[in-house]
C-alpha positions as CSV (number, residue, x, y, z in Angstrom):
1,X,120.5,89.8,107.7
2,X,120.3,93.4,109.5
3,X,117.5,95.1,107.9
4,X,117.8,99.5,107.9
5,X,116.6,100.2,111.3
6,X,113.1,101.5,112.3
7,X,111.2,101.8,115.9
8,X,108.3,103.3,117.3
9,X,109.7,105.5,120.1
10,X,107.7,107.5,123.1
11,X,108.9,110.4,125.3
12,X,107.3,112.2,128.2
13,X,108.8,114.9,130.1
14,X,107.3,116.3,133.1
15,X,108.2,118.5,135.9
16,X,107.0,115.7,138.4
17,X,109.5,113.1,139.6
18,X,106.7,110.7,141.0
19,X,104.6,110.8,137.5
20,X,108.0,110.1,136.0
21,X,108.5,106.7,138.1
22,X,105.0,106.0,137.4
23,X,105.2,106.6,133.8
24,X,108.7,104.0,133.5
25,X,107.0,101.1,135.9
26,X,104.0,101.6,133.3
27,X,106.4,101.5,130.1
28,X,108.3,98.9,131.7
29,X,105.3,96.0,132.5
30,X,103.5,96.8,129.4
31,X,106.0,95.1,127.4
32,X,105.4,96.9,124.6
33,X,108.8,98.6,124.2
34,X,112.1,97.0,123.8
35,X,113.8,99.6,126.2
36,X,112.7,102.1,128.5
37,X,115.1,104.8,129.7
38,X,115.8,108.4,131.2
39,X,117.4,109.7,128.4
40,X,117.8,113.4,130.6
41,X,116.6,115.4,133.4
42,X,112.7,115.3,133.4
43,X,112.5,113.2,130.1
44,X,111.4,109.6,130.2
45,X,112.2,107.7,126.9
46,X,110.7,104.3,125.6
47,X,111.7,102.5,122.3
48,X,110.3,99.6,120.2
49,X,112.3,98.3,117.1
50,X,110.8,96.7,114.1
51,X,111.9,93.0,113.4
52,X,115.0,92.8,111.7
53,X,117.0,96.0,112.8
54,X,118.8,96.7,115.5
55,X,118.4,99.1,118.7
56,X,120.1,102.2,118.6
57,X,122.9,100.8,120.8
58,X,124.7,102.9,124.0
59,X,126.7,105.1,122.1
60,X,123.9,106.5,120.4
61,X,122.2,106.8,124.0
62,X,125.6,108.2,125.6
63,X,124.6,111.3,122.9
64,X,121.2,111.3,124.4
65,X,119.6,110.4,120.6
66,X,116.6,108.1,120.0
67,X,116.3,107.0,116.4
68,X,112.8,106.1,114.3
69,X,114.7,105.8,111.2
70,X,117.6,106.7,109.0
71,X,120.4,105.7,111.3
72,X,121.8,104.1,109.1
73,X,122.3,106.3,106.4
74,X,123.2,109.0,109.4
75,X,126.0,106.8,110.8
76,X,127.2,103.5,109.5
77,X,127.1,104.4,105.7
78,X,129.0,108.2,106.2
79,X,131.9,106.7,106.2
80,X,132.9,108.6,109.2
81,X,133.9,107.4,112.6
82,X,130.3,106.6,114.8
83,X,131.5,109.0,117.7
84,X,132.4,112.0,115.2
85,X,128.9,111.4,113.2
86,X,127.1,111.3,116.2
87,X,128.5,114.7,117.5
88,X,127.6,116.4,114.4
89,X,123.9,115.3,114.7
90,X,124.3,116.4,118.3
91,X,125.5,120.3,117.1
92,X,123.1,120.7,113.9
93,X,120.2,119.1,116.4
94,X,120.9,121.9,118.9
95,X,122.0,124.9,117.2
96,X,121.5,124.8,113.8
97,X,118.4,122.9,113.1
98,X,117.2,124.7,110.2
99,X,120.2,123.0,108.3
100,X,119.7,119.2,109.2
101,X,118.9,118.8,105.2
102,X,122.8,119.2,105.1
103,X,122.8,115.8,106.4
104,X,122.0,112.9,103.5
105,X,118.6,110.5,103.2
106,X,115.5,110.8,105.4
107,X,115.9,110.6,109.5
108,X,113.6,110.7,112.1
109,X,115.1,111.5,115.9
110,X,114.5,112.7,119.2
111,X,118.0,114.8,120.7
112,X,117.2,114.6,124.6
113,X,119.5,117.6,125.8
114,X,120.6,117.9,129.9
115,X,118.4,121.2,130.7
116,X,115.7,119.2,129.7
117,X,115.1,120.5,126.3
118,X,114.6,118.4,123.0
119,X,114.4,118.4,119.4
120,X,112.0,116.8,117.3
121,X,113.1,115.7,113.6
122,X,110.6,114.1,111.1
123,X,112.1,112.9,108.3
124,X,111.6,114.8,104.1
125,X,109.4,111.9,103.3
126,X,108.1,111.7,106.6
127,X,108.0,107.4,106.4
128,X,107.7,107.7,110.6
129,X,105.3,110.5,111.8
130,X,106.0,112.2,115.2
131,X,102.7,113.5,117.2
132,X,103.5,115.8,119.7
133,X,101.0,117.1,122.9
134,X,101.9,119.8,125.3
135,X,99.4,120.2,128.0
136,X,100.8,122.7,130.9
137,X,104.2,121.4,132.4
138,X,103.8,118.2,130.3
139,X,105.3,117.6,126.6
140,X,104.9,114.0,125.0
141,X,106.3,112.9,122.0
142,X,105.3,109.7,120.2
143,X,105.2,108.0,116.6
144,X,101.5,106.3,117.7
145,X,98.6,107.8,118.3
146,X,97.1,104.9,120.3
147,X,100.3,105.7,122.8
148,X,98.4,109.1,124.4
149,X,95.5,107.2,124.4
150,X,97.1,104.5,126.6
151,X,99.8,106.2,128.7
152,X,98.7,109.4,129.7
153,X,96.5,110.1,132.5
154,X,94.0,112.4,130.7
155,X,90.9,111.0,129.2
156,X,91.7,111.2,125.0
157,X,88.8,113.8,123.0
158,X,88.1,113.6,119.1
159,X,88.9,116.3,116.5
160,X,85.3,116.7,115.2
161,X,86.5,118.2,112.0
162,X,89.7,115.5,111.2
163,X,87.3,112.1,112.6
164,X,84.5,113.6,110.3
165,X,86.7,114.1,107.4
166,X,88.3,110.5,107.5
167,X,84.9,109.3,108.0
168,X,84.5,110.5,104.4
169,X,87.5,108.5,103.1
170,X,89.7,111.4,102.4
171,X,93.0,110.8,104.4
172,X,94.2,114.4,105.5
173,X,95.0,116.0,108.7
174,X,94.2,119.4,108.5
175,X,96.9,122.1,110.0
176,X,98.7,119.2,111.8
177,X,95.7,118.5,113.7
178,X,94.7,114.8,114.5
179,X,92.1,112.6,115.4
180,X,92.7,113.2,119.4
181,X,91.9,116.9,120.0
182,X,95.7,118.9,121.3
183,X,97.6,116.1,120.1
184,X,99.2,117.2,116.5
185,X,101.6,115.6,114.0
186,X,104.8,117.0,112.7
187,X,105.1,118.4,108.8
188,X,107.6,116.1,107.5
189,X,111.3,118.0,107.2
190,X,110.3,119.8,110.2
191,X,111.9,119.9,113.5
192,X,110.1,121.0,117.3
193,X,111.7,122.2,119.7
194,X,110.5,122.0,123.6
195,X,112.3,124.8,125.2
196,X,113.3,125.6,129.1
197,X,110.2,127.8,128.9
198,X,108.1,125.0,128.2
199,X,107.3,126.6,124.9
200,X,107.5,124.5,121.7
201,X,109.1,126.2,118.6
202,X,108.3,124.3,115.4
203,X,110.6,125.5,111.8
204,X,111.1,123.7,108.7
205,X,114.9,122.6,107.8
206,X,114.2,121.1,104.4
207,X,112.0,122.4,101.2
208,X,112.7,121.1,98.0
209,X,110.7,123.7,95.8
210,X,112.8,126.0,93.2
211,X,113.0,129.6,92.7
212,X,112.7,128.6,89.2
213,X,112.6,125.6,86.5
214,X,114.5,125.9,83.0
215,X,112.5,123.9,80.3
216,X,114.6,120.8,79.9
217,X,117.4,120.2,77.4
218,X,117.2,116.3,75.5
219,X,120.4,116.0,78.1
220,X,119.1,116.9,81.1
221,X,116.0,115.1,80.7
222,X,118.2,111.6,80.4
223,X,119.7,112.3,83.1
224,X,116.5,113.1,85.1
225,X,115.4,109.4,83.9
226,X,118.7,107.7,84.5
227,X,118.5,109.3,88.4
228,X,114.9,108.0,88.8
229,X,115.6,104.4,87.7
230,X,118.7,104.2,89.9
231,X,117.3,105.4,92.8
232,X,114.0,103.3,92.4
233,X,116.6,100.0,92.1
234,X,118.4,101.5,95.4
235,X,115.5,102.0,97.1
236,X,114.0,98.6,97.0
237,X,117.6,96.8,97.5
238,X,117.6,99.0,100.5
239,X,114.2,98.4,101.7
240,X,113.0,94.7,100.7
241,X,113.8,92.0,102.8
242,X,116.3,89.7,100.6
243,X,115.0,86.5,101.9
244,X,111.5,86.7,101.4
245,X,108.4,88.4,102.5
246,X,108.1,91.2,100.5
247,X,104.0,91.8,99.2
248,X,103.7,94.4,95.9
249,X,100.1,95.8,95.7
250,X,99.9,94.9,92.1
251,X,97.3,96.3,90.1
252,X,98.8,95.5,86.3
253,X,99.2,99.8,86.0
254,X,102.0,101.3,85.6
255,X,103.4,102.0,88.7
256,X,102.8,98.5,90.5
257,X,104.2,97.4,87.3
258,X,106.9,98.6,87.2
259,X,108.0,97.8,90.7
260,X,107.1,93.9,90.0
261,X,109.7,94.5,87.3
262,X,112.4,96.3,89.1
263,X,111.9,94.0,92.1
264,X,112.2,91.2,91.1
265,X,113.9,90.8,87.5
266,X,116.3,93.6,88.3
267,X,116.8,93.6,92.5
268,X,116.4,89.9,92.6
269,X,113.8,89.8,95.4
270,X,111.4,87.5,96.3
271,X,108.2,89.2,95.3
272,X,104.3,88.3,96.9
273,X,101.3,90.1,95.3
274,X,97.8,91.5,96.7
275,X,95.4,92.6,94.2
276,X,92.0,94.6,94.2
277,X,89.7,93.1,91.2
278,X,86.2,93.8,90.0
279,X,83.6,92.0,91.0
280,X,83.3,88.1,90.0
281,X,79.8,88.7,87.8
282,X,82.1,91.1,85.3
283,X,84.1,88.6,84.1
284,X,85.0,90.9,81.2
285,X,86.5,93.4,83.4
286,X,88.3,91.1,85.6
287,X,90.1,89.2,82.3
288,X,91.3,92.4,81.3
289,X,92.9,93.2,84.3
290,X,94.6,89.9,84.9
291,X,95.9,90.1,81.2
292,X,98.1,92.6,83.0
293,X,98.7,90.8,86.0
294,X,99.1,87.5,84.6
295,X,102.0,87.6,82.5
296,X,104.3,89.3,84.9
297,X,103.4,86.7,87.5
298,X,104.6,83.9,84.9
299,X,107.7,85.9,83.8
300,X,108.4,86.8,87.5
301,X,107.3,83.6,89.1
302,X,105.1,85.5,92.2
303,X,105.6,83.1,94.6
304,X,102.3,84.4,96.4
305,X,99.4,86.1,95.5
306,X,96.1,87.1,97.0
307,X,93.2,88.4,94.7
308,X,90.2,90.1,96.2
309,X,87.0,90.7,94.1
310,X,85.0,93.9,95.2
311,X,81.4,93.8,96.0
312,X,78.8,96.0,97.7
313,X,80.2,94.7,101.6
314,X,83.9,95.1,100.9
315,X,85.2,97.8,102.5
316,X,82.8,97.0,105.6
317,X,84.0,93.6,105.8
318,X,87.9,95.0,105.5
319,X,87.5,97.9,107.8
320,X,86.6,95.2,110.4
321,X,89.2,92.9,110.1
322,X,92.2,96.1,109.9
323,X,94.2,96.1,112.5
324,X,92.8,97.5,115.3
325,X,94.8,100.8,116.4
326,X,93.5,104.3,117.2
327,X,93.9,105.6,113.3
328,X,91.3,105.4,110.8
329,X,92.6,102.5,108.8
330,X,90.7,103.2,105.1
331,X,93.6,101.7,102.7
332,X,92.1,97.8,101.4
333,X,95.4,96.3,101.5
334,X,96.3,97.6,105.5
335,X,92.8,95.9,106.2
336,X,93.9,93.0,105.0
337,X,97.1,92.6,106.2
338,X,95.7,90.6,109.4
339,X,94.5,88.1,107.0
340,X,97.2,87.5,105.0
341,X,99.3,87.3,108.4
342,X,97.9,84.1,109.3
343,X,98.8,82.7,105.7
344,X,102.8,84.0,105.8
345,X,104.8,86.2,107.2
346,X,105.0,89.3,105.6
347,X,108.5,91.7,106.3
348,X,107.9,94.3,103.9
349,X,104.6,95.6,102.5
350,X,105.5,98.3,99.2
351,X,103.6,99.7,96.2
352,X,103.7,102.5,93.4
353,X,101.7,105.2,95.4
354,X,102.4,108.3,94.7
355,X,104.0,107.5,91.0
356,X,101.5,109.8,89.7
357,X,102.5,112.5,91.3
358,X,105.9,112.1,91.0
359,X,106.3,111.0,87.4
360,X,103.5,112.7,85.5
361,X,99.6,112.4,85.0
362,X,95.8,114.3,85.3
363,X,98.1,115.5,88.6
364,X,100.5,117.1,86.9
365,X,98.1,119.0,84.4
366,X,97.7,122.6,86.4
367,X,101.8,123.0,87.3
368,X,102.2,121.6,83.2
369,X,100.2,124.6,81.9
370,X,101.8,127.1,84.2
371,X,104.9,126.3,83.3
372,X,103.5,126.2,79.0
373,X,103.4,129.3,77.8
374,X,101.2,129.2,74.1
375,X,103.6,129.4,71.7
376,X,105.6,126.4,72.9
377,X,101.8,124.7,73.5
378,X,101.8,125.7,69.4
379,X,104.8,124.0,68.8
380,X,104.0,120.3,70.2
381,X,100.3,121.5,68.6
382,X,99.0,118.3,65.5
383,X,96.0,117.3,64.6
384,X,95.0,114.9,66.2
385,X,92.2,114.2,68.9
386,X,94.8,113.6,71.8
387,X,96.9,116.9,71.4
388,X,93.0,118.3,71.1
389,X,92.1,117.1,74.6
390,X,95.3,118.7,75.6
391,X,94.9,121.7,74.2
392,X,91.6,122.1,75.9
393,X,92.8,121.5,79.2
394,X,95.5,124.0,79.0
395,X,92.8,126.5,78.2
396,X,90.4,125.0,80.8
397,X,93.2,125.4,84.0
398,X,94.4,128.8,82.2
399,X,91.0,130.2,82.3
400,X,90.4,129.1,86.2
401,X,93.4,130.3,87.2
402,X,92.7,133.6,85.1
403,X,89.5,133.9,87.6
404,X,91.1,133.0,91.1
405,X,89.8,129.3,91.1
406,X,93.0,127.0,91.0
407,X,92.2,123.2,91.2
408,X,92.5,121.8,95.0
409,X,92.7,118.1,95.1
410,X,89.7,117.6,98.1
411,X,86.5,118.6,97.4
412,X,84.9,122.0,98.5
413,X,81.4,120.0,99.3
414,X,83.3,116.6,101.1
415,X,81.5,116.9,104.5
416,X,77.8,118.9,102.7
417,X,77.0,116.0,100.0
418,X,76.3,112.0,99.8
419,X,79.6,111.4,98.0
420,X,77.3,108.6,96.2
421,X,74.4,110.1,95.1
422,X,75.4,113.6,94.8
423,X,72.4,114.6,97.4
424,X,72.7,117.2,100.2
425,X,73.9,115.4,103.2
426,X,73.3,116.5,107.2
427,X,75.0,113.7,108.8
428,X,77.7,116.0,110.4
429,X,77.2,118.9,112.7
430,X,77.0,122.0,110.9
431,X,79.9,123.5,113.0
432,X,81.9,121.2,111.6
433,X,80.9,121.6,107.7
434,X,81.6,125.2,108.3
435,X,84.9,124.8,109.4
436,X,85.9,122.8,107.1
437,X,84.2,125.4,104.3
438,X,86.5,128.1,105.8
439,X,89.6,126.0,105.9
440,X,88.8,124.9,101.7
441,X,88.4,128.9,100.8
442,X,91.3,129.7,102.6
443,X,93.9,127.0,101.6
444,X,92.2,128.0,97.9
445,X,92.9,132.0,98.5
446,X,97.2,130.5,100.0
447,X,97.0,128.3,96.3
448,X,96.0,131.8,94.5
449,X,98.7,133.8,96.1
450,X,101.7,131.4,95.5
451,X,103.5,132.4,92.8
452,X,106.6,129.6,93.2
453,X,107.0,127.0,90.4
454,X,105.1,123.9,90.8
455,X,102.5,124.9,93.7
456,X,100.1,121.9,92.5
457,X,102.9,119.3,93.3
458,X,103.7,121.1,96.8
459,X,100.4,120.5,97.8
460,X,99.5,117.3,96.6
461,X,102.8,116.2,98.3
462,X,101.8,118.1,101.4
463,X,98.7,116.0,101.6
464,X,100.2,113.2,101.9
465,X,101.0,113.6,105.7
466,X,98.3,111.8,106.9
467,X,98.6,108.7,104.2
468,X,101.9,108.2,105.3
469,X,101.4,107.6,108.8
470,X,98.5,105.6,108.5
471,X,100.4,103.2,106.4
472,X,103.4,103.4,109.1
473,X,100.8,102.3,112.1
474,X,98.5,99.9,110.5
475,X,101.9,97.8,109.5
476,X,104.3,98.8,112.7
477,X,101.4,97.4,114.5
478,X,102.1,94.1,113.1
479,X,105.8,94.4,113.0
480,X,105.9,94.6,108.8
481,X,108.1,97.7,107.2
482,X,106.3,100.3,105.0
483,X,108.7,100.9,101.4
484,X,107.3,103.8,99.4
485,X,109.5,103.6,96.6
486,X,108.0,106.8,94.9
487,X,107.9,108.8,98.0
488,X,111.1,109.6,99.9
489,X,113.5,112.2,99.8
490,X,115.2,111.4,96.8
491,X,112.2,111.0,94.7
492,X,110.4,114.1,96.0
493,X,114.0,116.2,95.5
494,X,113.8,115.0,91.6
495,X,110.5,115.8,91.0
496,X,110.9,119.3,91.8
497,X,113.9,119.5,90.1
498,X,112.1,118.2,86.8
499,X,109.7,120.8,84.7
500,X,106.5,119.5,84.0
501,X,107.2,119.1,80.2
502,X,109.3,115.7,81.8
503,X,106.2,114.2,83.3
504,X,103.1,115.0,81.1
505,X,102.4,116.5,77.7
506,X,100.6,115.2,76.2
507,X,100.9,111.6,77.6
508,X,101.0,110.7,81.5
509,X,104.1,109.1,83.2
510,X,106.7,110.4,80.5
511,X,109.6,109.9,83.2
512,X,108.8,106.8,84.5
513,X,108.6,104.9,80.9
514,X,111.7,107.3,79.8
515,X,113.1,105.5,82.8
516,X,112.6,101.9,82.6
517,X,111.6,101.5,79.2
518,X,114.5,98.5,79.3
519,X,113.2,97.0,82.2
520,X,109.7,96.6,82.2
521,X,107.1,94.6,79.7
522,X,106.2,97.2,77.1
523,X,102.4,96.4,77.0
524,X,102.8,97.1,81.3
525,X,105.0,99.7,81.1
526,X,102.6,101.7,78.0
527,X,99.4,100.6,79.1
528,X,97.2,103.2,78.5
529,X,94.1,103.1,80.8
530,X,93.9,102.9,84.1
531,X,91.9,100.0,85.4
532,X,88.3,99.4,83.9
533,X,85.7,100.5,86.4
534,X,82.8,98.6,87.5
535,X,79.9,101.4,87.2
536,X,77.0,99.1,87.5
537,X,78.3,97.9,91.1
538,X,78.8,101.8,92.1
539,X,75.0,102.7,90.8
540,X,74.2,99.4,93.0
541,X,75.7,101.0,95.8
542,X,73.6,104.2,95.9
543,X,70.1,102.5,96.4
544,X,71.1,100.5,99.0
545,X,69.4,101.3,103.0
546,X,71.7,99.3,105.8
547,X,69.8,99.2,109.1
548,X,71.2,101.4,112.0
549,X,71.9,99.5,115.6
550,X,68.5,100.1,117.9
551,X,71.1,101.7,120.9
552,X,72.5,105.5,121.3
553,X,75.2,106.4,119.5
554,X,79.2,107.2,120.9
555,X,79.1,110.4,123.6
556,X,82.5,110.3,121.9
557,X,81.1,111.5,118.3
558,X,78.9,114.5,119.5
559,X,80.9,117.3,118.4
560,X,81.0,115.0,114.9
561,X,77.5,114.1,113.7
562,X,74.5,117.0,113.6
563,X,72.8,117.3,116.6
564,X,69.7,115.4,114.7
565,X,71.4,112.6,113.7
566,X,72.9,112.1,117.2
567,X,70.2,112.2,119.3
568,X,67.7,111.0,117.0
569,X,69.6,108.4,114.3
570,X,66.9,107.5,111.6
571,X,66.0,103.4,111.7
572,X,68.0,103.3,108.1
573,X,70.4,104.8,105.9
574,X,72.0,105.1,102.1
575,X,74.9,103.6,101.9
576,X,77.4,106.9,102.2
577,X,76.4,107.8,105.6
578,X,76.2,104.2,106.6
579,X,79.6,104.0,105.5
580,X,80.8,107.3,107.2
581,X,79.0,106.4,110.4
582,X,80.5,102.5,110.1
583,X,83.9,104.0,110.3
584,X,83.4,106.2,113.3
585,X,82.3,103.5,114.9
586,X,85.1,101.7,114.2
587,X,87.8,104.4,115.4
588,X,85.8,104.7,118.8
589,X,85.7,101.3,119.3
590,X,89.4,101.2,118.7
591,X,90.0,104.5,120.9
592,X,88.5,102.5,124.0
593,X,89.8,99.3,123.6
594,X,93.5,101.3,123.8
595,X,92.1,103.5,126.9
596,X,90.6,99.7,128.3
597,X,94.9,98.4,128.1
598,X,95.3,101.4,130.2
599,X,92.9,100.4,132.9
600,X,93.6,96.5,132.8
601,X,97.5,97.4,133.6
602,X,97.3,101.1,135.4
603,X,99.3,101.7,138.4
604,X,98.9,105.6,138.1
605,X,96.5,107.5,141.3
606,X,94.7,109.8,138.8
């Protein structure tokens, strides 16, 4: 069966004819790409499809348009003859770009135009990122990193501040930048533009955030609910394979819950599972999770499952065994994809990330008391220890945002503390902690000064441009499709439509269970913690020292680590910077092996 279609796709355009030959023959033995093409004066095109969707096909090439995704939805679902649809992409793409949200779903293209101009799309939720460099006459567009690294004649350099900052563990890419210095990523529902200038214009064609949001009557609120469970069930009949294949990060919360449910009682898919569990000593923590787990895997009949137990190596041993592309690869389940690779074939890898930010929790607090004025807070007000805790909160985010100090969700002291022991940390070069000090007060004094409903979902939602393509490169790499149920257009579009009163207070994940409160076990579906937590193998953690390798560190992380630790690394280390310095490592290591393809199959004269 023809799954939706998705590809990786790079573009290079350059002023050079002879870089441009050299450029294709490279493309072209490489074998990495399905097609190579010249898509328009100056341009040179390259595209690789996923496994089970097909190419974009000539007439989509006759209008000069290379798809990553949502061609599909674009064309053969409009109901609309393909030439027709294909000319109204073509207009909105060239003249009328800021209205592309006219058009339905998410879509990610390229529109090659015959003066050699373009236009970059990235889709609303943004499921295929698109990284763009423009160094002098040269503009590349791609939907991997790893691809400037291995095409382009210039030697790749690090983004101190975004390498140090995954080093940490906190996925976000800061201003569009990325981990290759001049290379940046698009905002998802943005377009770029490369002009005949050679300048690149870069707008925004789609926003979902209101002017305003009325409190919710009993009506609207059903129908909220009713929109969420149908376009969950649409999602994953759209996005899971229906033969087999499809692995659910299950947890026994909530969200991955619910999805098991959906998925297969209500889709009819074919579901495999991969779950995190506390370590094998706590045998009391790991029976209360798989009380959750359990049952749905009898009532569903889980064809698959893998279960990993943490302990003190984990992560290292994971981060090793990810796939090895030039992204900092930090999510547990993407490391061990490999692994569960040579055991079956997985076509589709999905979970409930970003459920609670979409359908209420701790998240939601900040935009629920804006939006709470007292005497309504009053009116929900009982006696009881839970409305209590609530109450207190509401006065606890009204008093910080009384003073200037809204919540961000990263850390002001991420790169200045051992995230384990709570200790001052010098690991990274002071430039770097400053900068990212500056960046934190500013993007605090841009949270202070919005005054548009629901500014703590915008930017929690914003954030999530740098999960999102690490999740789309660690599995395009290995030819398995990313579904994120809870993050897509249509799920984003609802939850700013919703007031906050819908998702949270008091109680966490009101819309979801309003939702599917048919569909899923009510002791899954109304669970009320969130996973018992292993504290005595985290205070483990912080006394351990891990030996440092007796040999000079990366020239490549210079600009990254102080210039103490990089020209004098102690003999030993806690475990937090032996973890952060593990994982640059890792990502250089990765960075030259892609840079090594390069030289093993070059046939430029740099």
């Amino acid at each position: 069966m023809i799954r939706p279609p998705l590809a990786n796709l790079f573009a290079v355009h350059d002023d050079d004819p002879a870089m441009l030959d050299e450029m294709m023959l490279d493309l072209q033995r490489s074998a990495e790409f399905a097609h190579v093409w010249r898509p328009a004066p100056g341009w040179v095109a390259a595209t690789a499809p996923l496994p089970g969707g097909e190419s974009d096909g000539d007439m989509a090439h006759r209008h000069q348009l290379a798809f990553a995704e949502g061609r599909d939805v674009l064309v053969e679902r409009s109901g609309k003859d393909p030439a027709v649809r294909f000319r109204e992409i073509v207009e909105l793409a060239d003249f009328n770009p800021d209205r592309l949200a006219s058009l339905p779903g998410d879509f990610g293209f390229i529109r090659f135009r015959a003066d050699g101009d373009a236009t970059v799309v990235r889709s609303c939720g943004g499921l295929v990122p698109f990284y763009l460099k423009q160094s002098g006459h040269r503009f590349v567009i791609a939907t991997r990193l790893g691809d400037f690294v291995r095409y382009l004649p210039d030697a790749p350099c690090l983004d101190p501040l975004v390498n140090a900052i995954w080093a940490s563990s906190w996925p976000m890419m800061l201003d569009g930048r990325t981990f290759l210095d001049g290379v940046t990523i698009l905002g998802r529902g943005h377009f770029a533009r490369r002009e005949k200038t050679g300048r690149m214009l870069v707008g925004r064609y789609w926003n979902p955030r209101p002017k305003r949001i009325p409190y919710p009557t009993p009506a609207l609120a059903r129908e909220h609910a009713e929109r969420l469970r149908t376009l969950l069930i649409e999602k994953l009949r759209r996005d899971l394979d229906p033969e087999d294949g499809n692995l659910l990060t299950l947890s026994g919360g909530v969200d991955s819950s619910s999805l098991a449910a959906l998925a297969a009682g209500v889709v009819g898919r074919k579901v495999w599972t991969w779950s995190l569990l506390p370590r094998k000593e706590r045998q009391d923590l790991v029976q209360h999770e798989m009380s959750f787990i359990e049952p749905l895997a009898q009532q569903y009949g889980f064809a698959r499952r893998w279960e990993i137990h943490v302990h003190e190596r984990l992560m290292f041993d994971l981060w090793q065994a990810a796939p090895p592309i030039v992204f900092h690869v930090v999510h547990p389940a993407l490391c061990s994809l490999p692994a569960v690779m040579r055991e079956a074939p997985v076509r589709v890898l999905f979970g409930g990330e970003f459920a609670d930010v979409v359908c209420g929790s701790a998240f939601t607090v900040p935009d629920w008391v804006e939006q709470t004025p007292l005497w309504r807070l009053m009116l929900d007000f009982k006696p009881q220890s839970a409305y209590l805790r609530t109450a207190a909160r509401w006065a606890r985010h009204r008093l910080a945002s009384f003073r200037g100090r809204p919540a961000l969700p990263f850390p002001q002291e991420l790169l200045g503390i051992d995230l384990t022991t709570k200790k001052p940390l010098d690991l990274f070069h002071p430039a770097v902690r400053e900068e990212y000090l500056t960046w934190w007060e500013r993007k605090r004094k841009e949270l202070r000064g919005d005054t548009a409903p629901l500014r703590h979902l915008a930017i929690r939602s914003a954030t999530q441009d740098a999960f999102i393509p690490m999740n789309w490169e660690a599995c395009s790499a290995l030819g398995i499709r990313r579904s994120f149920p809870f993050f897509n257009r249509e799920a984003l579009e609802l939850a700013f439509e919703c007031h906050p009163t819908e998702l949270y207070g008091p109680g966490t994940k009101k819309l979801l269970r309003a939702a599917l409160h048919n569909d899923v076990p009510s002791r899954n579906l109304y669970r009320k913690d969130k996973g018992r937590r292993d504290n005595a193998g985290v205070k483990s953690m912080q006394s351990l020292q891990e030996p440092l390798p007796d040999e000079p560190l990366p020239q490549e992380l210079e600009g990254v680590l102080s210039p103490e630790w990089f020209s004098n690394p102690p003999k030993e280390v806690g475990y937090w910077p032996f973890r952060c310095l593990t994982r640059l490592l890792i990502f250089v290591d990765s960075l030259r092996a892609r840079r090594q393809e390069r030289e093993d199959g070059k046939v430029y004269k740099d």
